[in-house]
N, C-alpha and C positions, 0 to 999 in steps of 0.2 A: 504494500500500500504506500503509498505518495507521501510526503509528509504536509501537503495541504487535503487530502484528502476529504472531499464535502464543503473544505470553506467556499466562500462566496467573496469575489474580488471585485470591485469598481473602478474601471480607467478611465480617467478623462482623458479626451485627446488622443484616443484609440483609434484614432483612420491612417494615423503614419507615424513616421520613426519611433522615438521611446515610448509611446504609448501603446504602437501596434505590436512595437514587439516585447515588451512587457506582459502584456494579452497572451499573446505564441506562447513564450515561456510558462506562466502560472498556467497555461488552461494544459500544458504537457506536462506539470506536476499536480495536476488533477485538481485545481482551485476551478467552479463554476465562473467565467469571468462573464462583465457586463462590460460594454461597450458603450463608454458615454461620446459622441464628438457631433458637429454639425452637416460632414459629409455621410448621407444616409445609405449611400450604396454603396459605400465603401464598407463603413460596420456591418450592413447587411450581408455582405460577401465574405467578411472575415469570421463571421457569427456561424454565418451555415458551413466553412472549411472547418473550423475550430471542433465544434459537436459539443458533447458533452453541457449539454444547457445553456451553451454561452446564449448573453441575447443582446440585442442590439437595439439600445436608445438613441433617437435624437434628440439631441437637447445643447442648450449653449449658455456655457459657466457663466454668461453674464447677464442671463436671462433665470431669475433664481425662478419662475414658476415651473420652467419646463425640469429644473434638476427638481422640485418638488411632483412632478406625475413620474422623473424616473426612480424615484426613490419608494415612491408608494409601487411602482409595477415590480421594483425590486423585494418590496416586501412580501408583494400579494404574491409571487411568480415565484419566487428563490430562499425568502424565510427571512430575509433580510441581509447586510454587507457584515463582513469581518473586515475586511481591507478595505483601504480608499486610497487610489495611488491620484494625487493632482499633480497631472501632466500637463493639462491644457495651458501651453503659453503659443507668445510671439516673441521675436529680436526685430523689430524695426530700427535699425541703427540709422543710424546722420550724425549730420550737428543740429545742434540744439536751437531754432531759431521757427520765427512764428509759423513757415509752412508747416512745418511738421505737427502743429499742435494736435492734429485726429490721432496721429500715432500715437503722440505720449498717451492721453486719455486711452485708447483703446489698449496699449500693455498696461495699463495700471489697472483696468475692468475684466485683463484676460489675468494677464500675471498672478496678480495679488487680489484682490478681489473675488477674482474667479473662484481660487483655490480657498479663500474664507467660506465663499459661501458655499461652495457644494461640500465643505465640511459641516458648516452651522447646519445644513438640509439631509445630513446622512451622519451626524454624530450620534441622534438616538439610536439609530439601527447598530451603529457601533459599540456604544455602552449597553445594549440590551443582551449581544451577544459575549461581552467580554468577560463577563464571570463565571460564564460558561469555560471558551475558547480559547477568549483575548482578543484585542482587536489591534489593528495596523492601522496609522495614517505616514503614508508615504509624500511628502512634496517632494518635486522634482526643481531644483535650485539652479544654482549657474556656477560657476569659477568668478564671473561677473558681483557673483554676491560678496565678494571677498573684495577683488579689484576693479576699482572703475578706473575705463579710460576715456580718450577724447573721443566723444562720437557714438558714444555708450552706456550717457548718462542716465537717461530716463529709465532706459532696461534694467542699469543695473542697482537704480532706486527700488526698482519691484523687485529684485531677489533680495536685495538688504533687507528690505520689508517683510519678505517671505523669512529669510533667517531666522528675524525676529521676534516674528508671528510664532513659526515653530519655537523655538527653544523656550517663549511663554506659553505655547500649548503643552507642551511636553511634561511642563514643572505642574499644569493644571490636570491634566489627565493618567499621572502617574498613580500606582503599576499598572494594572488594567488594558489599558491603549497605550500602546507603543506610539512614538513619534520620530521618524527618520525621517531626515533631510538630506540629501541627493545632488551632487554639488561636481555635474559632469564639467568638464574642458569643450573640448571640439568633439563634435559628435558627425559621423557622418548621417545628414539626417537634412529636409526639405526646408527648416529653419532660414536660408537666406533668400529663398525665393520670394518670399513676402515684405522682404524691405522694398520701400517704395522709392527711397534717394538714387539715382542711378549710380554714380558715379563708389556711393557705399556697397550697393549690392553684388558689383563689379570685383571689386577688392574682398569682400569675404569670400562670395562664391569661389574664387578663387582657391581661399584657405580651405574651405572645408570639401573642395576638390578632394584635395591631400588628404582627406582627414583618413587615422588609419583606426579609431578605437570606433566601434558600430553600437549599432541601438541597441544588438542582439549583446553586445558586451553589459551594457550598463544594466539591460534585465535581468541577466546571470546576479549581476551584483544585488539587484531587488532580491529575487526569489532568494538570493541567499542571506540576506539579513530577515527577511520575514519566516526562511525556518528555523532559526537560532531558539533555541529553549526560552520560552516564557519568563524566566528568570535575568535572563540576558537580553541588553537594549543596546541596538548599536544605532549612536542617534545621530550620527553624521557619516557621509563617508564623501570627500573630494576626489573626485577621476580626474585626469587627464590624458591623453596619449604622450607615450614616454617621452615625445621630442619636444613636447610643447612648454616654453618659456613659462 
C-alpha cells in the first residue's frame, strides 16, 4: 500500500508545470487528487488519464465563490481535503512603472491572495480530517521570496508575503496541519510566457530555456515531505538547479 493511500489532495494550478505534475506524482502514490485551475480541458484531460477519482474543478483563486462550490463538490464527492498544495501563481516581470499596474494587482490577487483564500475556503475540511490523519498545507514560494531584484519587484512582494503568511500559519495551526513552504529557483515550467513587457519576456524565456531542474523534480520533493511521519515537519525547503547563482 502507498503511503498516501485514500488521502485526498487539492492543486491549485493543476493545468501545467508544478501543479500538473504535483497531480502525476500524489495520484501515482495513490492520494485521490482534485484538480483546481481555470483551463477546463486541460484538468479535464488530466483527471480522466490520472483515474483513481481524481476530479477536475474549475475554478479561479481569485474568484473565492467558485473555490467555495469546489470545496463543497470536494466534500460531497471525496469526504473532504487532507492536503492543499497552493500552486496557482504568475511572474509578470518588468520595471516597475504605471503600465504595468494590471500586472502588479493581478500577482498580488493570484500570488498571495489567491493562496489565502483557497486556504480560509478549504481549512475546515482540513482540520476536520486532521485528528484523524493530519492535514498538509503546501504553498508553493519562489527563490524570489528571499531575493528581490531589478524588475522583480512586485512578484517578489507576493512571495515575501506568502513566506510570511506561512510561517504565521504554521505557528497557528500546529501539530495537526502541517505547513510547508516550497521555495523553487528556475523551474522549467510555462511561467515566462505570461509576462507581458517584451523586451523582459525575451530575456527570461531565454533562462528558463536552460532551465535543467523540472516540475517532475520539485513534486518528488512534495510527495516527499508530505510522507514524513506525523511527528516530523519539514517547513521549508529552497531548490535550485545546481548552477544557479
Amino acid at each position: 500500500m502507498s503511503h498516501h493511500e485514500g488521502g485526498v489532495a487539492v492543486v491549485t494550478g493543476a493545468s501545467s508545470g508544478i501543479g500538473e505534475a504535483t497531480a502525476r506524482t500524489l495520484a501515482g502514490n495513490g492520494y485521490r487528487v482534485v484538480l483546481l485551475a481555470r483551463r477546463a480541458d486541460r484538468i479535464a484531460a488530466l483527471a480522466d488519464e490520472l483515474g483513481n477519482g481524481a476530479l477536475a474543478i474549475t475554478a479561479d483563486v481569485t474568484e473565492r465563490d467558485s473555490l467555495v462550490t469546489a470545496a463543497q463538490r470536494v466534500r460531497d464527492e471525496l469526504g473532504g481535503a487532507d492536503v492543499l498544495v497552493n500552486n496557482a501563481g504568475i511572474m509578470l516581470l518588468g520595471p516597475f512603472d504605471t503600465d504595468q499596474r494590471d500586472d502588479y494587482r493581478q500577482m498580488v490577487e493570484v500570488n498571495l491572495l489567491g493562496a489565502i483564500t483557497a486556504t480560509e475556503v478549504f481549512l475546515d475540511q482540513l482540520k476536520d480530517g486532521a485528528a484523524e490523519r493530519g492535514g498538509d498545507i503546501i504553498n508553493i514560494s519562489s527563490v524570489a521570496g528571499r531575493t528581490a531584484r531589478a524588475g522583480n519587484g512586485v512578484y517578489a512582494a507576493t512571495k515575501w508575503g506568502l513566506n510570511g503568511w506561512s510561517e504565521a500559519l504554521r505557528q497557528e495551526l500546529l501539530p495537526d496541519i502541517r505547513v510547508t513552504l516550497i521555495e523553487p529557483g528556475v523551474v522549467a515550467t510555462e511561467l515566462p510566457n505570461h509576462i507581458t513587457y517584451d523586451e523582459t519576456r525575451e530575456g527570461v524565456q531565454q533562462l528558463y530555456d536552460q532551465a535543467e531542474v523540472t516540475a517532475g523534480d520539485v513534486a518528488e520533493v512534495i510527495d516527499f515531505v508530505l510522507a514524513r511521519p506525523r511527528h516530523l515537519a519539514i517547513n521549508e525547503v529552497l531548490l535550485r538547479p545546481a548552477g544557479q547563482a
